[in-house]
MOPAC internal coordinates of N, CA, C and O (Angstrom, degrees):
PM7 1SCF
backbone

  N    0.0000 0     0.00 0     0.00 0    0    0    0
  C    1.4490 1     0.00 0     0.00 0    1    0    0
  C    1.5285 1   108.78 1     0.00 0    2    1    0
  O    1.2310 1   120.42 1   -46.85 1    3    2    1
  N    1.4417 1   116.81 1   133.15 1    3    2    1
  C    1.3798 1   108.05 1  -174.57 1    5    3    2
  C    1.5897 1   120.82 1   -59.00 1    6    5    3
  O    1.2310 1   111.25 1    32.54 1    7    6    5
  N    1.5112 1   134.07 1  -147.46 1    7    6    5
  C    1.0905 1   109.10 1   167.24 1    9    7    6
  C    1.6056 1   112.70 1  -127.53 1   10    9    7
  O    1.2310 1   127.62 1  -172.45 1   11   10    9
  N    1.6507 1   102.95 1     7.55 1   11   10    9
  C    1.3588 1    99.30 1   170.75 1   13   11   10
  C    2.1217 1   118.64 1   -90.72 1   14   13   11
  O    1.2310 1   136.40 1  -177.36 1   15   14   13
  N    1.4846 1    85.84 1     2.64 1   15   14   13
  C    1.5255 1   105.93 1  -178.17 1   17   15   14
  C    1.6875 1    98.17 1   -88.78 1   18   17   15
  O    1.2310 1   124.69 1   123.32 1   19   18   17
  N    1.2448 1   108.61 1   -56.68 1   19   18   17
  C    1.4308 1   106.51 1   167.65 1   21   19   18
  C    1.4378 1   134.69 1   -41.63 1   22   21   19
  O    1.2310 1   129.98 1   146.69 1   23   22   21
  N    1.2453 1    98.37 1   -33.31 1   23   22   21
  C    1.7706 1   111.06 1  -172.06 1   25   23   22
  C    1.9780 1    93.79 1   -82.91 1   26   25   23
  O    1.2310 1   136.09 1   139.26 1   27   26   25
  N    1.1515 1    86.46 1   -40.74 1   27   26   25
  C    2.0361 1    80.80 1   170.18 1   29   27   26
  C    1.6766 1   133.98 1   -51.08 1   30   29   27
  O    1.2310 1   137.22 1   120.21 1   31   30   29
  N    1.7060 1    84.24 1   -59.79 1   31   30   29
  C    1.4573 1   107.59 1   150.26 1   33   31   30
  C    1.6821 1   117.97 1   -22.06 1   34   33   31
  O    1.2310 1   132.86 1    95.00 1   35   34   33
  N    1.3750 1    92.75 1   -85.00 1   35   34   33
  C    1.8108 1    95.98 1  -164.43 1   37   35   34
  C    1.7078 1    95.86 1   -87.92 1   38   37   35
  O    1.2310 1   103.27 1  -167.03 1   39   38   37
  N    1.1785 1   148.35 1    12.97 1   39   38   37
  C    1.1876 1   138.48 1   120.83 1   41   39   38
  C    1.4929 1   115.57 1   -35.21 1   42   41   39
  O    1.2310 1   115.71 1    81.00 1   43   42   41
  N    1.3328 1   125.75 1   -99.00 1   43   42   41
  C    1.3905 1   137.68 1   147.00 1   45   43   42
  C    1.4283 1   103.09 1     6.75 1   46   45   43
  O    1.2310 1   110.84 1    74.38 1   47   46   45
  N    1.3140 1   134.83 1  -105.62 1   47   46   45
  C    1.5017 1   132.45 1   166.23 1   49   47   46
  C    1.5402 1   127.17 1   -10.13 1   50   49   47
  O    1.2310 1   125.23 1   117.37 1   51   50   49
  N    1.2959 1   107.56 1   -62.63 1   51   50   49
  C    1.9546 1   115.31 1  -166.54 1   53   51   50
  C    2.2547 1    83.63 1   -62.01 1   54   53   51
  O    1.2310 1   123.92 1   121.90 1   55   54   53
  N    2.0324 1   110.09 1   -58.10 1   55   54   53
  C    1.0121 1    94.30 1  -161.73 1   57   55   54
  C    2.1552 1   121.46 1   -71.72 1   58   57   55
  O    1.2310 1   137.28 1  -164.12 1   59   58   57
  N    1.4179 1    84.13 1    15.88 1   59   58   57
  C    1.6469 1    85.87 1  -163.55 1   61   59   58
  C    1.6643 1    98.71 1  -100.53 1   62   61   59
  O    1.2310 1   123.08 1   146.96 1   63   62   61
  N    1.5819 1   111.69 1   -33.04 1   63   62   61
  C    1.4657 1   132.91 1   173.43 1   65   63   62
  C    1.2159 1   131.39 1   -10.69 1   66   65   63
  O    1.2310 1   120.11 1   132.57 1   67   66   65
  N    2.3106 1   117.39 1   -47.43 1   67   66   65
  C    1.0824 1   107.96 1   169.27 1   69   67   66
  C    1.6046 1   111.29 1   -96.30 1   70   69   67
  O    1.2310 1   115.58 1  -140.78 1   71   70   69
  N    1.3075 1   125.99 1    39.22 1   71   70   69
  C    1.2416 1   127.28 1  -169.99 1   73   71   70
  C    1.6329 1   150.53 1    77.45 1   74   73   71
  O    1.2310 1   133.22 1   179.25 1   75   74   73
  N    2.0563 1    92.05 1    -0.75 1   75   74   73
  C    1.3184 1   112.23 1   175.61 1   77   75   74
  C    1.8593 1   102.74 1   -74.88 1   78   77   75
  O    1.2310 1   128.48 1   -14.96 1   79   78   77
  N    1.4828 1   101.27 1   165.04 1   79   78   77
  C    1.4495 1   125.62 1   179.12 1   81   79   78
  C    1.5928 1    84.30 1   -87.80 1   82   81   79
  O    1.2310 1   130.51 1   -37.20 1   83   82   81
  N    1.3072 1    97.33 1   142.80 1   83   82   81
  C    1.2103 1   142.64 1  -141.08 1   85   83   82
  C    1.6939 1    80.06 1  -137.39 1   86   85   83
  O    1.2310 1   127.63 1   -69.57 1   87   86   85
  N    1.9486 1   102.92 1   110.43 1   87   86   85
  C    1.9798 1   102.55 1   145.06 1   89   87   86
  C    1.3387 1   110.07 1  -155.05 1   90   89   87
  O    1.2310 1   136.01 1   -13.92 1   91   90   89
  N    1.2499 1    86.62 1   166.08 1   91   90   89
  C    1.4540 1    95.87 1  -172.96 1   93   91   90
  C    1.4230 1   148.00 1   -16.46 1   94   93   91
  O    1.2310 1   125.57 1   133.05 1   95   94   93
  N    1.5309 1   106.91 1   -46.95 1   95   94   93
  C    1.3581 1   142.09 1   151.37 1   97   95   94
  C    1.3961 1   113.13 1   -36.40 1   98   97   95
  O    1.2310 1   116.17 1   108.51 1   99   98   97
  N    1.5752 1   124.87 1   -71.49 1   99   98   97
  C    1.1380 1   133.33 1   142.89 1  101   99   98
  C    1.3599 1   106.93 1     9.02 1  102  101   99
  O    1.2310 1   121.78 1    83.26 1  103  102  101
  N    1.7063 1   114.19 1   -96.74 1  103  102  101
  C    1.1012 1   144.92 1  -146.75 1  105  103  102
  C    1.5642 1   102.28 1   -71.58 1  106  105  103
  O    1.2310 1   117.86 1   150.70 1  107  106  105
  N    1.2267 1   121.67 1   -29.30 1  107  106  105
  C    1.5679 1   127.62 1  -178.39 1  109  107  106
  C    1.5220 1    96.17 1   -86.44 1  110  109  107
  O    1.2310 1   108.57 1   167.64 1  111  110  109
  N    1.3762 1   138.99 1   -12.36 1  111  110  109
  C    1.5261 1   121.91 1  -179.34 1  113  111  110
  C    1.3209 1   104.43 1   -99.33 1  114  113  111
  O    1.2310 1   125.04 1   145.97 1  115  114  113
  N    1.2333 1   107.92 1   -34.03 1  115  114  113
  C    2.0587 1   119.10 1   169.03 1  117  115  114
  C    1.3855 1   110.04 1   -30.03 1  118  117  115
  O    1.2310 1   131.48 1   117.44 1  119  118  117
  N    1.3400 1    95.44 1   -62.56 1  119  118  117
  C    1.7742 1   125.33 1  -147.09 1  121  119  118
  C    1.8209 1    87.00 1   -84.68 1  122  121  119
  O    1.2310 1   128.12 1   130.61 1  123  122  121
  N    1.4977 1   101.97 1   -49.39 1  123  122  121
  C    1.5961 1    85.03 1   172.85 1  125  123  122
  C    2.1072 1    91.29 1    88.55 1  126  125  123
  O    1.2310 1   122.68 1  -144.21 1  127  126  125
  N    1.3868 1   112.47 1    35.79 1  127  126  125
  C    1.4958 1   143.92 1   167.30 1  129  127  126
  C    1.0141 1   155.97 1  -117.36 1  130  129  127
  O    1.2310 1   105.13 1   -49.28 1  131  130  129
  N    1.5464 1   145.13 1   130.72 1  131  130  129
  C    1.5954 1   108.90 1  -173.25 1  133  131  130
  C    1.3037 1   119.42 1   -53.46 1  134  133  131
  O    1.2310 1   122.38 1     4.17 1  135  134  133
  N    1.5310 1   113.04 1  -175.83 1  135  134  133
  C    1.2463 1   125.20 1   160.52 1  137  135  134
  C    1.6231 1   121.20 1   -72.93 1  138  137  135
  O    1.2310 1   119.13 1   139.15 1  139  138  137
  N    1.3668 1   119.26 1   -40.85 1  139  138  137
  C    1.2043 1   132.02 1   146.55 1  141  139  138
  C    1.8128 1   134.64 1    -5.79 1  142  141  139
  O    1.2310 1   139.13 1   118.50 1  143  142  141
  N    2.1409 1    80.50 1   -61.50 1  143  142  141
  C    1.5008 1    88.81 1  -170.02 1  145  143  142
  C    1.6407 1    89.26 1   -85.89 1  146  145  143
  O    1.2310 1   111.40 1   132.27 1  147  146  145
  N    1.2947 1   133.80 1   -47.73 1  147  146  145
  C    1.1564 1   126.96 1   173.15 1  149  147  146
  C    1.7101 1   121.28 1   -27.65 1  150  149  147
  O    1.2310 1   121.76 1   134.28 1  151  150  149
  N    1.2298 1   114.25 1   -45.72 1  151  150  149
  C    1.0603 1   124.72 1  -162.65 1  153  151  150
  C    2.3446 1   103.71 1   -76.26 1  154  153  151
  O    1.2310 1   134.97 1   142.20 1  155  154  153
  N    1.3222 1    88.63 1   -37.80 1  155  154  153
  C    1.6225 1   101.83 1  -174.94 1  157  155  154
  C    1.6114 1    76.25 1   -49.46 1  158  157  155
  O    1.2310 1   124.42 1    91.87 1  159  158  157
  N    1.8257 1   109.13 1   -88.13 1  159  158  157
  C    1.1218 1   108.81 1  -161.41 1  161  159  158
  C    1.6747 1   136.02 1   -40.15 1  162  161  159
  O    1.2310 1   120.22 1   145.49 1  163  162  161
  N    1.3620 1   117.19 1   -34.51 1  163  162  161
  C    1.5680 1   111.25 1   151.06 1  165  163  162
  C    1.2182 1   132.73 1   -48.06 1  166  165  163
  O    1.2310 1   116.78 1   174.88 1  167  166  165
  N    1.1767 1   123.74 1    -5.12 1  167  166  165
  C    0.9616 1   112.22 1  -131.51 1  169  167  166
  C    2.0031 1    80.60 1  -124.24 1  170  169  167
  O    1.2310 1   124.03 1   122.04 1  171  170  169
  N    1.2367 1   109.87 1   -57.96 1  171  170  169
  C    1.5122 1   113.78 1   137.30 1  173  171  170
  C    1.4180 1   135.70 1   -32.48 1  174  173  171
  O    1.2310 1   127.51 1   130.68 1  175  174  173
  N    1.5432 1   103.15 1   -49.32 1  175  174  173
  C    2.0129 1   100.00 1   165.76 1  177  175  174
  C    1.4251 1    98.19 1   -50.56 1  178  177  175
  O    1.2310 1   114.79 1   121.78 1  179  178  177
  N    1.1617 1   127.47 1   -58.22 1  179  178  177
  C    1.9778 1   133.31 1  -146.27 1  181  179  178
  C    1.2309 1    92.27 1   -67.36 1  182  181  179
  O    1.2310 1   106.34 1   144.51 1  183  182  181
  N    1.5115 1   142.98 1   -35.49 1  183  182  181
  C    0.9754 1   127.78 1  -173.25 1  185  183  182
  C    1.4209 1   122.45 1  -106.23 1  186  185  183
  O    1.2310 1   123.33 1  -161.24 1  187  186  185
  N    1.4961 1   111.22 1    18.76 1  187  186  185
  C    1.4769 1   111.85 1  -179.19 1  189  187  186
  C    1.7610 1    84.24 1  -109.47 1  190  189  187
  O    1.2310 1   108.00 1   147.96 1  191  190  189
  N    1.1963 1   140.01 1   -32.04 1  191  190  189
  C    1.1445 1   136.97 1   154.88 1  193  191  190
  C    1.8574 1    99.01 1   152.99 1  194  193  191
  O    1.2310 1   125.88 1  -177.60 1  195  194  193
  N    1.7120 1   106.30 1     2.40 1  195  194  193
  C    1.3827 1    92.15 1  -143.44 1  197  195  194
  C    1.9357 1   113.80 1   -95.01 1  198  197  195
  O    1.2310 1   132.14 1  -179.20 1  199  198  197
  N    1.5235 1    94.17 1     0.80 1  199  198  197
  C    1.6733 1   111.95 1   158.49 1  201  199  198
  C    1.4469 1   105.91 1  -131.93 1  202  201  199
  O    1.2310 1   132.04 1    -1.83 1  203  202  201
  N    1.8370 1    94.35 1   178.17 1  203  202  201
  C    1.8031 1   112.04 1  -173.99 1  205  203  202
  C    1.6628 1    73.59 1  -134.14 1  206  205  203
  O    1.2310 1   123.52 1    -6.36 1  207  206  205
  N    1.1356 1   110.86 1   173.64 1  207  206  205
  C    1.7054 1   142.08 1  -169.08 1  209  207  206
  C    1.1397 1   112.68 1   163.00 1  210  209  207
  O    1.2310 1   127.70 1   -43.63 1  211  210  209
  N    1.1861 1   102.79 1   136.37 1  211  210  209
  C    1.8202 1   120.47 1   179.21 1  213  211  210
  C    1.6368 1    91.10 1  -104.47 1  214  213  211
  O    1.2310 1   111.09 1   -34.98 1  215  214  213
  N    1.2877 1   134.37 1   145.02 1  215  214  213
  C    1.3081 1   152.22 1   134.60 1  217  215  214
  C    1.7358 1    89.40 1     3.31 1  218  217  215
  O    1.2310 1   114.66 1   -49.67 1  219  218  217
  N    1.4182 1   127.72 1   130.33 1  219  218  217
  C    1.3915 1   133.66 1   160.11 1  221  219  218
  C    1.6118 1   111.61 1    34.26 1  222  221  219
  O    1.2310 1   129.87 1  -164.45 1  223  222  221
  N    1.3270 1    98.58 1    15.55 1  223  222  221
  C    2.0748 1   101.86 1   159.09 1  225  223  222
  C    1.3956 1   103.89 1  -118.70 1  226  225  223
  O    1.2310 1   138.50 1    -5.63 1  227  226  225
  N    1.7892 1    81.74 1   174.37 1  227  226  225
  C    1.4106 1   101.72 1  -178.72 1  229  227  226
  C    1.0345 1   134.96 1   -28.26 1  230  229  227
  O    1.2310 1   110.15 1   -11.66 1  231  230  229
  N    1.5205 1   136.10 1   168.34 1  231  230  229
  C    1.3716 1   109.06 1   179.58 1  233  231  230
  C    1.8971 1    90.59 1  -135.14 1  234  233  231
  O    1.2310 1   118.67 1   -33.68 1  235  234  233
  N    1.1899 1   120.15 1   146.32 1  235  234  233
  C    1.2589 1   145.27 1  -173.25 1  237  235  234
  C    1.1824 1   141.03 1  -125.47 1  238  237  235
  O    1.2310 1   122.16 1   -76.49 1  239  238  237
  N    1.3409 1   113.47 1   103.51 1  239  238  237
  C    1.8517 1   112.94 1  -173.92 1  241  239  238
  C    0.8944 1    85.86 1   -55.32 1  242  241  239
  O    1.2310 1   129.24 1   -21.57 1  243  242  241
  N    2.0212 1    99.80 1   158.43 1  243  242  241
  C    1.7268 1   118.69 1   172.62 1  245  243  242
  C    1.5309 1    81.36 1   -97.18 1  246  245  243
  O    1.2310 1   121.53 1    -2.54 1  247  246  245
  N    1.4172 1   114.68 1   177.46 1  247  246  245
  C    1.3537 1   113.26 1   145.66 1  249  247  246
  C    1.8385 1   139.93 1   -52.50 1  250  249  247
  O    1.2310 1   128.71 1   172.12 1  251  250  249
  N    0.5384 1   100.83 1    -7.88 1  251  250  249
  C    1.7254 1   124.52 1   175.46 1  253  251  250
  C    2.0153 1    91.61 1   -93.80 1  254  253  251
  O    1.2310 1   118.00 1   128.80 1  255  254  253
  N    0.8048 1   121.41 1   -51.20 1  255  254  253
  C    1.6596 1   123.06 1  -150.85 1  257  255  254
  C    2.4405 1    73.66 1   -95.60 1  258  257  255
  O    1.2310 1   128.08 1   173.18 1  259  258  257
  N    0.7507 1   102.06 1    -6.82 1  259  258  257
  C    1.6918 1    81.53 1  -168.73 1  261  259  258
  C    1.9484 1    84.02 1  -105.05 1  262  261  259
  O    1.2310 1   121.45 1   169.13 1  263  262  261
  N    1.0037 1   114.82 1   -10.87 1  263  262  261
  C    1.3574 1   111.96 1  -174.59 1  265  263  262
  C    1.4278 1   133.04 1   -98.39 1  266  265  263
  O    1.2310 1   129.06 1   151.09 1  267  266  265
  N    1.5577 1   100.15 1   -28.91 1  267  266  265
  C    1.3372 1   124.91 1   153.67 1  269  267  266
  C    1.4500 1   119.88 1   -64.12 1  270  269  267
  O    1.2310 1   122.19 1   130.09 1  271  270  269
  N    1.5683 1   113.40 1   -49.91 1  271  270  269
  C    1.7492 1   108.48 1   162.48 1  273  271  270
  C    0.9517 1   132.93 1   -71.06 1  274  273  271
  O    1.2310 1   124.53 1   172.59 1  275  274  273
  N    1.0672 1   108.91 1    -7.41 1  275  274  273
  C    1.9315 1   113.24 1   159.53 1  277  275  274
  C    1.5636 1   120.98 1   -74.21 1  278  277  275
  O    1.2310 1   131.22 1   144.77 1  279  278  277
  N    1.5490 1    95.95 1   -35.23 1  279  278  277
  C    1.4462 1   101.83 1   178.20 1  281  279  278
  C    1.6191 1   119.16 1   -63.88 1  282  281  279
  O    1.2310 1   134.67 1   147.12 1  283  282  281
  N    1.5579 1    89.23 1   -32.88 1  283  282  281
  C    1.3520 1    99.60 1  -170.05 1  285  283  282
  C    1.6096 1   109.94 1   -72.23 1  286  285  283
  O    1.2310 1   120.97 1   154.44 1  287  286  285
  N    1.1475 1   115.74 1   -25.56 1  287  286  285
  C    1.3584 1   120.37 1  -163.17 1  289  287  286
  C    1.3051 1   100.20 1   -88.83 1  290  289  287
  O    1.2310 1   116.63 1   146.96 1  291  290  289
  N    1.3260 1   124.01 1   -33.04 1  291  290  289
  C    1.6586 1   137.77 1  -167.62 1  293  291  290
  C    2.0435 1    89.94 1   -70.39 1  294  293  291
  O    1.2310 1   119.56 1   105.02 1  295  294  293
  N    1.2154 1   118.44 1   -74.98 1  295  294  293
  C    1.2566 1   131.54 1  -178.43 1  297  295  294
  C    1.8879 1   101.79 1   -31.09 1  298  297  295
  O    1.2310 1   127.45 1   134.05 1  299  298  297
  N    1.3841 1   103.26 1   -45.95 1  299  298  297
  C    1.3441 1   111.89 1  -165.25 1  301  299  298
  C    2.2513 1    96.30 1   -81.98 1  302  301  299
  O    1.2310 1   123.89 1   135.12 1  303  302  301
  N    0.6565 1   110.15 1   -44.88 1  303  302  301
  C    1.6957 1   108.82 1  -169.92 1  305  303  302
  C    1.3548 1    79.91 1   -69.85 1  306  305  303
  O    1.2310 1   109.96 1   109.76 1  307  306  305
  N    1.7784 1   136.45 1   -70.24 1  307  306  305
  C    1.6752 1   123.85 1  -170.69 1  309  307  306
  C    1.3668 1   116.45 1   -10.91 1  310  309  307
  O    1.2310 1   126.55 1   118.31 1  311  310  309
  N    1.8761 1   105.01 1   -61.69 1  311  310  309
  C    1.5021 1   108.54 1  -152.33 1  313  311  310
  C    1.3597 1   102.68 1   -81.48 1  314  313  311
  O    1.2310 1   119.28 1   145.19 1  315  314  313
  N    1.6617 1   118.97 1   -34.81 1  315  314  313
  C    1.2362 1   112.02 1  -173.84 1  317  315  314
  C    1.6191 1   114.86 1   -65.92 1  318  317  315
  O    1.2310 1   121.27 1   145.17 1  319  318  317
  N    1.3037 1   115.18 1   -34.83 1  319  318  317
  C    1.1376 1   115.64 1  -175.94 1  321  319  318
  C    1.9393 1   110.51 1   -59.26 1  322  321  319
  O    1.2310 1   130.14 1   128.61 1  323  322  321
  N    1.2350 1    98.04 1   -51.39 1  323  322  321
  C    1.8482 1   113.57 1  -175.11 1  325  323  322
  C    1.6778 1    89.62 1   -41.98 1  326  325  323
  O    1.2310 1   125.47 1   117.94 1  327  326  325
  N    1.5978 1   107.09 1   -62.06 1  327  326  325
  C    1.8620 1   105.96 1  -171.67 1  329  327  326
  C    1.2416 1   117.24 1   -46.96 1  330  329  327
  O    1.2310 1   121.88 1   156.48 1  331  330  329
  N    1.5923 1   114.00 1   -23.52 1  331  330  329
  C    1.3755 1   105.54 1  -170.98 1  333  331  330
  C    2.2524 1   111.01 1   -95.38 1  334  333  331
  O    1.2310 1   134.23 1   139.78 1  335  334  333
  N    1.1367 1    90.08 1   -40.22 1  335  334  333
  C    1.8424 1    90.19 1   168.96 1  337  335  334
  C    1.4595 1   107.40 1   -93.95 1  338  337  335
  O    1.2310 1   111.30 1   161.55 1  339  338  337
  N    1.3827 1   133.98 1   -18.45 1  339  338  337
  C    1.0748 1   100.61 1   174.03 1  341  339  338
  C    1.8042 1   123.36 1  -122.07 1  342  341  339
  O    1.2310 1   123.75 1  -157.09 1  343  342  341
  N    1.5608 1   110.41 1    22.91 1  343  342  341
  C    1.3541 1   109.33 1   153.54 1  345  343  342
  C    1.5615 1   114.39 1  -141.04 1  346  345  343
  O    1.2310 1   116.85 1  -168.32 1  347  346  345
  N    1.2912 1   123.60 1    11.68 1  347  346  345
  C    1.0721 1   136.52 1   146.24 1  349  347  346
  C    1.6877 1   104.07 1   107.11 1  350  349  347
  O    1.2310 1   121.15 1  -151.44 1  351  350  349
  N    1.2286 1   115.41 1    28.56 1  351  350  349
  C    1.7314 1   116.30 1   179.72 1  353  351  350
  C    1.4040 1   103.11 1   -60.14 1  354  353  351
  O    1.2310 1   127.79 1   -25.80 1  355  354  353
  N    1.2109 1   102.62 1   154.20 1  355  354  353
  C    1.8894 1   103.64 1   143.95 1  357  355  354
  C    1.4952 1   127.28 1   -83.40 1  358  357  355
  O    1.2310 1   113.08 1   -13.50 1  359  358  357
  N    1.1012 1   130.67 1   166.50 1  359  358  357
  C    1.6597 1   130.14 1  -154.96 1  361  359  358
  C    1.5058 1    93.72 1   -70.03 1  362  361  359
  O    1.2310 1   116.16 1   138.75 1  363  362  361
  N    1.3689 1   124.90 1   -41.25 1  363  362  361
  C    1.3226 1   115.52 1   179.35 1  365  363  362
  C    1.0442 1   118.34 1   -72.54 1  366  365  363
  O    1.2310 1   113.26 1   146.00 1  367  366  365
  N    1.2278 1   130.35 1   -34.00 1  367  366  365
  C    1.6210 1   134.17 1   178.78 1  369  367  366
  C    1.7183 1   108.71 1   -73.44 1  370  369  367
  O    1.2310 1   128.50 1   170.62 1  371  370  369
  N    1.3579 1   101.23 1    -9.38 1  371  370  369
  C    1.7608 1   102.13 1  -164.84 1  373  371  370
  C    1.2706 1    79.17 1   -87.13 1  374  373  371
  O    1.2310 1   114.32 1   110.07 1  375  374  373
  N    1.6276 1   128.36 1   -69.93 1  375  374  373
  C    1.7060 1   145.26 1  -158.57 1  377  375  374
  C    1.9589 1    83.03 1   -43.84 1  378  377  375
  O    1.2310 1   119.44 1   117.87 1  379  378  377
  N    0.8918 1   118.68 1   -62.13 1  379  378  377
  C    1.5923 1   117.62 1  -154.15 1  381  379  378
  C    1.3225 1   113.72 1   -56.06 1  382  381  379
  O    1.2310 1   127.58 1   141.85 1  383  382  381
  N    1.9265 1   103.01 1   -38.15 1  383  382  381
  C    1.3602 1    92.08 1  -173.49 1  385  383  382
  C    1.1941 1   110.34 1   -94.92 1  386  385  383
  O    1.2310 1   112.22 1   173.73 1  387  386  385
  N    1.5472 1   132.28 1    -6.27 1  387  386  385
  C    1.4573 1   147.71 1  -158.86 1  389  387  386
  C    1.9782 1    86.47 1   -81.42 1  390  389  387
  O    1.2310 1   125.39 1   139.88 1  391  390  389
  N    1.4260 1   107.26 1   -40.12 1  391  390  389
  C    1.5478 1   104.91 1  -168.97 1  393  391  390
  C    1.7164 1   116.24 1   -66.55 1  394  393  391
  O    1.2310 1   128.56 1   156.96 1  395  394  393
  N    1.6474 1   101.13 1   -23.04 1  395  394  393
  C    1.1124 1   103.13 1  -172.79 1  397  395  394
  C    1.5283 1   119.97 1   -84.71 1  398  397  395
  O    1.2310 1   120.99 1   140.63 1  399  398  397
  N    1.5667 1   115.71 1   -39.37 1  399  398  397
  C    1.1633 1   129.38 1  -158.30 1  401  399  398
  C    1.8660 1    88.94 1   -96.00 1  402  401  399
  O    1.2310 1   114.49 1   174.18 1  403  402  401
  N    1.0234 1   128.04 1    -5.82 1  403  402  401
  C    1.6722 1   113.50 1   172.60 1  405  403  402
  C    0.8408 1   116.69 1   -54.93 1  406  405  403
  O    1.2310 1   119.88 1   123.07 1  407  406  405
  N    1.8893 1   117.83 1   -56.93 1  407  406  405
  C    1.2223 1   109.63 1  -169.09 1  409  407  406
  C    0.9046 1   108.81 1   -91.20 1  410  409  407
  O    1.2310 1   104.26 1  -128.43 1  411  410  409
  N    1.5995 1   146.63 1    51.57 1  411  410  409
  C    1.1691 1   130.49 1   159.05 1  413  411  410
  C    1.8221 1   119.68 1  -144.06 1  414  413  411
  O    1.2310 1   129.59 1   175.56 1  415  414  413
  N    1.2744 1    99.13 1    -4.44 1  415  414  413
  C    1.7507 1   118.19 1   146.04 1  417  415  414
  C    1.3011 1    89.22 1   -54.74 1  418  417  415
  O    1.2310 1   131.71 1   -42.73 1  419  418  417
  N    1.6374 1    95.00 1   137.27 1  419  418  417
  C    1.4244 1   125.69 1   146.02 1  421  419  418
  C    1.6636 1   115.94 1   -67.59 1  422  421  419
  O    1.2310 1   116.46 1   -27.63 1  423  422  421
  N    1.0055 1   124.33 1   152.37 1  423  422  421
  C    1.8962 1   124.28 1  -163.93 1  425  423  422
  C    1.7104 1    77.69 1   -65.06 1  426  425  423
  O    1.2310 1   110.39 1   105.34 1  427  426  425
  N    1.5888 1   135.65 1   -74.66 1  427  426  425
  C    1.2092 1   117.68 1  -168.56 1  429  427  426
  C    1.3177 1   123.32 1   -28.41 1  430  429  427
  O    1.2310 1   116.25 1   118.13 1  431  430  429
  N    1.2979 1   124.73 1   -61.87 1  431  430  429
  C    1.3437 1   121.80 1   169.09 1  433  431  430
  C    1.8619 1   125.75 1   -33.46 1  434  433  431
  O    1.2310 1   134.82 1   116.03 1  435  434  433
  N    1.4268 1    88.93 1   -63.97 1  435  434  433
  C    1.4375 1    99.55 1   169.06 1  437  435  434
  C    1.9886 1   123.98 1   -56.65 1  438  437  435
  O    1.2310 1   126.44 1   154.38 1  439  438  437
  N    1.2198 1   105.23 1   -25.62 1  439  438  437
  C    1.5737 1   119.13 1   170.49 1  441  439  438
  C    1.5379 1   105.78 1   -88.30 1  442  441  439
  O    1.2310 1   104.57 1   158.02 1  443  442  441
  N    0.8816 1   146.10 1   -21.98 1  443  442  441
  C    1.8512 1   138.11 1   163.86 1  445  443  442
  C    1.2430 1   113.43 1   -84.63 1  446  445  443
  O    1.2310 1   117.87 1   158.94 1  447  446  445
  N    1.8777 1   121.65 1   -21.06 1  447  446  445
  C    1.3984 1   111.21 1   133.42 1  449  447  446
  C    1.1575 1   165.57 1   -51.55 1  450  449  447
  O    1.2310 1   132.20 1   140.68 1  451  450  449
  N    1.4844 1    94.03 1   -39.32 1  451  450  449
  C    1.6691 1   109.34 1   161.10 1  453  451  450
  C    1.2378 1   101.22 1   -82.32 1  454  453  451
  O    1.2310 1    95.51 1   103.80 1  455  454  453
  N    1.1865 1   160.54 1   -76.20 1  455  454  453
  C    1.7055 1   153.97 1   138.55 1  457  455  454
  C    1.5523 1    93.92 1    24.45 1  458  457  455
  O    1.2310 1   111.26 1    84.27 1  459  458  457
  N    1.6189 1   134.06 1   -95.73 1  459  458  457
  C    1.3450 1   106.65 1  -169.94 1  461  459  458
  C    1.1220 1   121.71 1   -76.60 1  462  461  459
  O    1.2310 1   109.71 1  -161.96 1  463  462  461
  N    1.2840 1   136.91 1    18.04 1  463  462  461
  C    1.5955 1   130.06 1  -167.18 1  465  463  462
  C    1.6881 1    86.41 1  -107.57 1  466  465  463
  O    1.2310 1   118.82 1   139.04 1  467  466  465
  N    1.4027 1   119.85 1   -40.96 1  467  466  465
  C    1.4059 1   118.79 1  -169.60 1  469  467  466
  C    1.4341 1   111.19 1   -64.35 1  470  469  467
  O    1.2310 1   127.08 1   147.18 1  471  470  469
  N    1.8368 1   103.99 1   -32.82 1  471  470  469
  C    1.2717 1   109.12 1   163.67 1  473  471  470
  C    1.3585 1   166.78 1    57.23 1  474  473  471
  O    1.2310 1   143.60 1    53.59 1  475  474  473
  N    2.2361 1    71.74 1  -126.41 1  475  474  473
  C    1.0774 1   111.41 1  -176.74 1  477  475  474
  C    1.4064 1   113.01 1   -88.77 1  478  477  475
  O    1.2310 1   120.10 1   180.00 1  479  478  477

């Protein structure tokens, strides 16, 4: 999944989390985007399977789309966390660089991380 699909993803998720409806609008002030580009990218979730949307409603992880943003977020707290106890970042500098280098580890990379971070 690319990684500007991802950032939609767990957008969508973190803002869907305490149980509010989740739209578009939403998701374009998050992201800090048009509605436009929002809309490309939904439009792509619905057909990778990983939201439902009605025409100008809510928008809804499937289970597949609620499972993938967990992953994503899990992968993402792993690395940030490792940056922060084990090379001495601060939480913001960990979150910043944890965002960058996710998507571009290979899953191996990213799996000998969780492997020593789990560990410890």
């Amino acid at each position: 999944m690319k990684e500007t699909l991802e950032r939609y993803l767990q957008t969508i998720y973190s803002l869907g989390s305490n149980g509010q409806a989740v739209k578009s609008v939403d998701v374009s002030r998050a992201l800090g985007v048009s509605r436009p580009d929002v809309f490309r990218a939904l439009k792509t979730l619905k057909l990778c399977g990983y939201i439902e949307q009605k025409p100008y409603g809510k928008i809804v992880l499937t289970s597949k789309g609620s499972c993938k943003a967990e992953q994503i977020l899990k992968v993402h707290k792993i690395i940030s966390d490792f940056f922060v106890k084990e090379i001495g970042l601060t939480r913001a500098d960990a979150e910043a660089n944890a965002y960058k280098i996710e998507h571009i580890l290979s899953d191996t990379a990213i799996n000998k991380i969780i492997e020593l971070y789990i560990d410890k």
